[in-house]
Structure formats: C-alpha cells, structure tokens
N, C-alpha and C positions, 0 to 999 in steps of 0.2 A: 180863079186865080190865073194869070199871066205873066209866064216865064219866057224871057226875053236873055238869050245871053248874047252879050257884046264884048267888045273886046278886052276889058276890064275885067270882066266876071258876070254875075247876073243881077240883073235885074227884076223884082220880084214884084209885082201890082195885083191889088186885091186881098182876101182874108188869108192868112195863113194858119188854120183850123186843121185839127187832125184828119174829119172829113174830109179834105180837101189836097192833103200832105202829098200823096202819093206822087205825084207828076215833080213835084219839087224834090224829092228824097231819091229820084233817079237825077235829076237835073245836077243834085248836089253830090252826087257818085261818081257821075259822069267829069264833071270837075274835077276833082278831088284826085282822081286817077289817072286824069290827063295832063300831059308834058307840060305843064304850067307853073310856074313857079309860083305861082299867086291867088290865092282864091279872096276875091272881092264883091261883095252882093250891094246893093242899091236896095235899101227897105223903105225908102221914102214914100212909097204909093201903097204900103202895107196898111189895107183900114182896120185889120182885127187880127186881133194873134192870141193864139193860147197856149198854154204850158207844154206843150208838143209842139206845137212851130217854136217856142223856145229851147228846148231840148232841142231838137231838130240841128240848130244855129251851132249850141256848143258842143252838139255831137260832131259835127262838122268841122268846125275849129279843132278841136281835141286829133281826129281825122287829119285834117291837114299839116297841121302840126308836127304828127308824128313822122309823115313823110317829107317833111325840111320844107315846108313851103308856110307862106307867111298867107293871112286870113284876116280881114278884115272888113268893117262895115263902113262902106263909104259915106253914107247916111240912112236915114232912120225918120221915120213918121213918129209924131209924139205916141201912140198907141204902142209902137215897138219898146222906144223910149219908156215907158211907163212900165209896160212888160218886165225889161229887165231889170228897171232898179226894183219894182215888187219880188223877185226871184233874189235879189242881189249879186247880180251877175251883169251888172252894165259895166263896171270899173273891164269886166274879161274882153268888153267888146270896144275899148275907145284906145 
C-alpha cells in the first residue's frame, strides 16, 4: 500500500486489507488530529478492500466528524465502490 498525503488529504494506492491497515490507521490519526478542517482521501487507485479498510474509512469519518471537520471521499475505484454499497454504507460516503 501507498500512502501519499497532499494537500487535500490522502491519497491511498494499492490493497487496503487488514494485513496491510496499519501504516494507514496512523496516517488516518495523524489527519484526523491535525489543524485541518478537512479530512479528504483519494481511493481511486485502491485494487482491494475488505471489511476493515471499510470500517477503517467510517471509523474515521465518525472521528472526524466528531471534531467539526468535514470528511469526505474525493473518489473511489469501483472495488471501493462496490465495497460500500455491499456494507450499505456508500449513501455515508457521497
């Protein structure tokens, strides 16, 4: 996985698999706590995602949220895509 932050938010490329969470679940902290009014990720380049990089996303949101700051997904690979309407939790992320 390939965690890229820019000035938007981040940028996420590659699987986001529980295996693999870890580096992202700091990245997503790290956000989330810092003077940003905005938390914005780029999932376009995500090839696989599982119920944990799912959670992960609305853990995060729920997180951002609580601290006044607005969260959103700038886009999404169909895999993500597909991900949350299976969860039913796409309507939470558009």
């Amino acid at each position: 996985m390939e965690i890229l932050l820019e000035g938007t938010g981040l940028t996420v490329k590659g699987n986001c698999l529980i295996q693999e969470l870890q580096p992202l679940v700091k990245s997503l902290l790290e956000l989330v706590e810092s003077d940003r009014s905005s938390v914005q990720l780029d999932l376009a380049e995500v090839a696989a995602i599982d119920t944990a990089g799912v959670q992960l996303f609305a853990a995060c949101r729920q997180s951002a949220l609580a601290k006044g700051k607005t969260f959103g997904i700038s886009s999404m690979s169909g895999t993500v895509r597909e991900a949350l309407e299976i969860t039913g939790l796409k309507m939470m992320f558009e």
